[in-house]
C-alpha positions, -999 to +999 in steps of 0.1 A: +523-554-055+510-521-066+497-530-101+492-497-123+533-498-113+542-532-117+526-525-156+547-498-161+578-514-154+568-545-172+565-517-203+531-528-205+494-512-214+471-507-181+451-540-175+473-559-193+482-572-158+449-587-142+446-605-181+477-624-180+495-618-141+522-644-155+533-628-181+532-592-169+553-605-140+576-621-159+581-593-182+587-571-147+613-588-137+631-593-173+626-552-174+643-543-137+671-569-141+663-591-115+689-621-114+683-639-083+647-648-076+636-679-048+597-672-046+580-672-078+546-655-069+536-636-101+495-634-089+508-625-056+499-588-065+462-595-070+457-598-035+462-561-031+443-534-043+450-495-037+434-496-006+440-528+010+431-563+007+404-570-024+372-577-009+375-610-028+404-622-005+396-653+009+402-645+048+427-671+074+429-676+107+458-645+103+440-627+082+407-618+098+387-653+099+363-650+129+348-680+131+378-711+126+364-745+128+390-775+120+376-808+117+345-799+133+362-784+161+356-747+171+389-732+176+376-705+204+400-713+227+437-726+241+417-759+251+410-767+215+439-758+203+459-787+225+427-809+220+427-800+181+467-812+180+466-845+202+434-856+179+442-851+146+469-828+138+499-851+149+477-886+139+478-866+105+517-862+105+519-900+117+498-907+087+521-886+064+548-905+074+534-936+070+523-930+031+557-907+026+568-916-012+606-908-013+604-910-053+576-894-058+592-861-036+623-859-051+606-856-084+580-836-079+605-810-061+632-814-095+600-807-115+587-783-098+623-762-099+631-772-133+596-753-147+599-727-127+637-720-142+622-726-173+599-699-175+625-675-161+650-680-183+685-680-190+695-648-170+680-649-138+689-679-114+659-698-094+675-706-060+651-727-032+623-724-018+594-743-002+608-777-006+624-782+029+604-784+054+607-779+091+588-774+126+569-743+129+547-720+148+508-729+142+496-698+143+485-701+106+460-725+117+449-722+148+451-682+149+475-658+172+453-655+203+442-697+210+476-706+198+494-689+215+472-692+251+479-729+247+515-725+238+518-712+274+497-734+288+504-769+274+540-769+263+543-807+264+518-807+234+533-779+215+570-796+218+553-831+208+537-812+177+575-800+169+586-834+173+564-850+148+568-820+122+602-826+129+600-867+122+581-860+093+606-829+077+635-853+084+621-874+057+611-855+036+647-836+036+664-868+028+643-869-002+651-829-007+689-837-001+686-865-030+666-837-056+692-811-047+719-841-061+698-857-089+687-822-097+718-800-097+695-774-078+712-737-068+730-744-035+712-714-019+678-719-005+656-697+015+637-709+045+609-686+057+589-686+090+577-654+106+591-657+146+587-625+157+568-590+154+587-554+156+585-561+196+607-593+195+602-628+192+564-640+192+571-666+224+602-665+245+639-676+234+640-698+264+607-718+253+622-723+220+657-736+229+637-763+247+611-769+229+619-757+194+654-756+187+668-792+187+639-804+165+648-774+136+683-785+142+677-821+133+649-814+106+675-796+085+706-819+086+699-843+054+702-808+036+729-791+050+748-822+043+746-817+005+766-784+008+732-760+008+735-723+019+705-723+041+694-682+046+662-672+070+638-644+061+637-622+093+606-603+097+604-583+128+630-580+153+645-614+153+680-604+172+675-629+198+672-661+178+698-652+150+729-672+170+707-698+175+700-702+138+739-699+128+747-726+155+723-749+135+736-742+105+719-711+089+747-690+068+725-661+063+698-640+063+673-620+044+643-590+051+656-568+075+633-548+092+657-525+104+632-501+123+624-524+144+663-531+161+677-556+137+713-545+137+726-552+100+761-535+107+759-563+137+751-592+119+773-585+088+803-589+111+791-625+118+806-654+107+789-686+095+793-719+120+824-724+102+836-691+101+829-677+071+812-649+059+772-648+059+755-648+030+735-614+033+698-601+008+700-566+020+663-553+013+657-515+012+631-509+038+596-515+025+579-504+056+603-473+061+621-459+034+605-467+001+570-458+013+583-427+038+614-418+026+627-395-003+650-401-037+677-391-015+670-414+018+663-447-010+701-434-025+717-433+009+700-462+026+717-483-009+748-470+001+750-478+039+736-514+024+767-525+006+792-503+032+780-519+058+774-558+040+801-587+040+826-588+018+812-617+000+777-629-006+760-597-007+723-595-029+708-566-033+668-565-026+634-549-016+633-564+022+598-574+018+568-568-010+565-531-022+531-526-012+504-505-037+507-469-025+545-465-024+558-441-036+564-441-076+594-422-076+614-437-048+605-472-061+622-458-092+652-447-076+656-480-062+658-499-096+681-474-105+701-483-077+701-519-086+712-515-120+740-489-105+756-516-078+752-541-104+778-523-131+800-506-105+800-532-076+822-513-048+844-498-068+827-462-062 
């Protein structure tokens, strides 16, 4: 995300980037020999400037918004929150349901792939992502503090909201399973949903194996039954829920943030549901080494990456966006890195 940088490895003239993001980005990633991409974000970077968000940011209930108002309801407490969900947000999923067009979702997601692929090109693949859907945390809309007040204090709402997105992702997975088919799609697909800070998960494991759990489980079936490699972004320390996730069928994961007690020496050694190796995108820290660390520390943290990985089904990554700031050289070092593993493998 730091712009004067991602120019520079796009071999590109200064401004160039802000003119034509798509481009530029694409050009980036031809020039550091990316192979393996899942979110294409190429004005992501805009967002950002030297220091911090651009004024022009449009703000979110996450992101600063201080007054949040949802269909003319104040959200200012955990009262609206649970009155907000019974009174339109799961009438709206009902209604989604209702008008679901199974051919109309399996093309738009082919489509959608297919162009994305397109523009990529022939040497880097364009596995999944944000086409299966699944029952999440509403912080998003609702804002930490309300939500999460009212998550305590009306469960039976918060599980019935799970329930519903969970009615409605079944549906539309079955139309995902059928694109994934139709399509030919990569069998590897990453699902993403932030569950936790550097402290632990955001609510407690025990809510979520009641409340949360067997509606993921369910929501994801229709998929897993087309042979998809289902890997979860991990932001935070998400120790907790990872057996959880492999019991419903996850067979990997993906953005380690290993500062803040995610074991990856641990969770390499763990097998899939059916006993196989996980599939493994071992970033090199963005909030640790890149920005903090030396040459030296980016070489050596590389290094106890692919020791330490599986056998098989080990990518090689940043574990989250390099933010502006970081340093040049070690960002450097880390390309170098990649191109390094990618000609030698393990055979050092």
């Amino acid at each position: 995300m730091d712009i004067p940088l991602l120019e520079e490895l796009a071999q590109s003239p200064s401004g160039s980037y802000e003119k034509n993001p798509e481009q530029i980005y694409l050009k980036y990633i031809w020039n550091t020999g990316i192979n393996c991409l899942d979110q294409f974000i190429p004005e992501n970077p805009l967002i950002m400037t030297q220091k911090g968000f651009s004024s022009q940011t449009k703000r979110t209930p996450t992101t600063g918004l201080k007054h949040i108002v949802l269909d003319g309801i104040t959200i200012d407490s955990p009262e609206a929150v649970a009155h907000h969900i019974e009174k339109f947000f799961i009438p709206s999923i009902k209604k989604a349901i209702q008008d679901f067009d199974e051919e109309k979702t399996v093309r738009l997601i082919i489509d959608q792939e297919r162009s994305i692929q397109e523009k990529l090109g022939e040497t880097v693949l364009k596995s999944g992502y944000s086409y299966i859907k699944f029952p999440t945390l509403s912080y998003s809309y609702y804002g930490y503090e309300n939500y999460f007040m009212a998550y305590l204090l009306y469960p039976d709402i918060i599980e019935k909201l799970f329930s519903a997105q969970a009615d409605y992702a079944e549906l539309h997975n079955k139309a995902a399973a059928r694109a994934i088919i139709e399509g030919k799609l990569p069998l590897l697909y990453r699902l993403d949903h932030d569950m936790a800070d550097s402290r632990g998960l955001l609510v407690s494991m025990k809510s979520l194996e009641k409340m949360w759990v067997p509606h993921f489980s369910r929501s994801i079936k229709p998929v897993l039954k087309t042979g998809m490699n289902l890997i979860w972004h991990c932001d935070g320390n998400l120790m907790e829920l990872i057996p959880y996730l492999i019991d419903c069928g996850i067979v990997g994961f993906q953005g380690f943030q290993y500062e803040a007690g995610m074991d990856y020496v641990k969770i390499c050694k763990m097998k899939t549901k059916s006993g196989k190796s996980l599939i493994i995108v071992a970033g090199v820290s963005v909030t640790d080494v890149l920005p903090h660390g030396t040459p030296q520390k980016v070489k050596e943290h590389m290094k106890f990456l692919v020791e330490n990985g599986p056998e098989t089904g080990l990518f090689l990554a940043a574990s989250s966006s390099i933010t502006p700031g970081t340093s040049r050289e070690n960002v450097l070092t880390f390309i170098e890195g990649l191109k390094f593993y990618r000609e030698h493998g393990r055979n050092l």
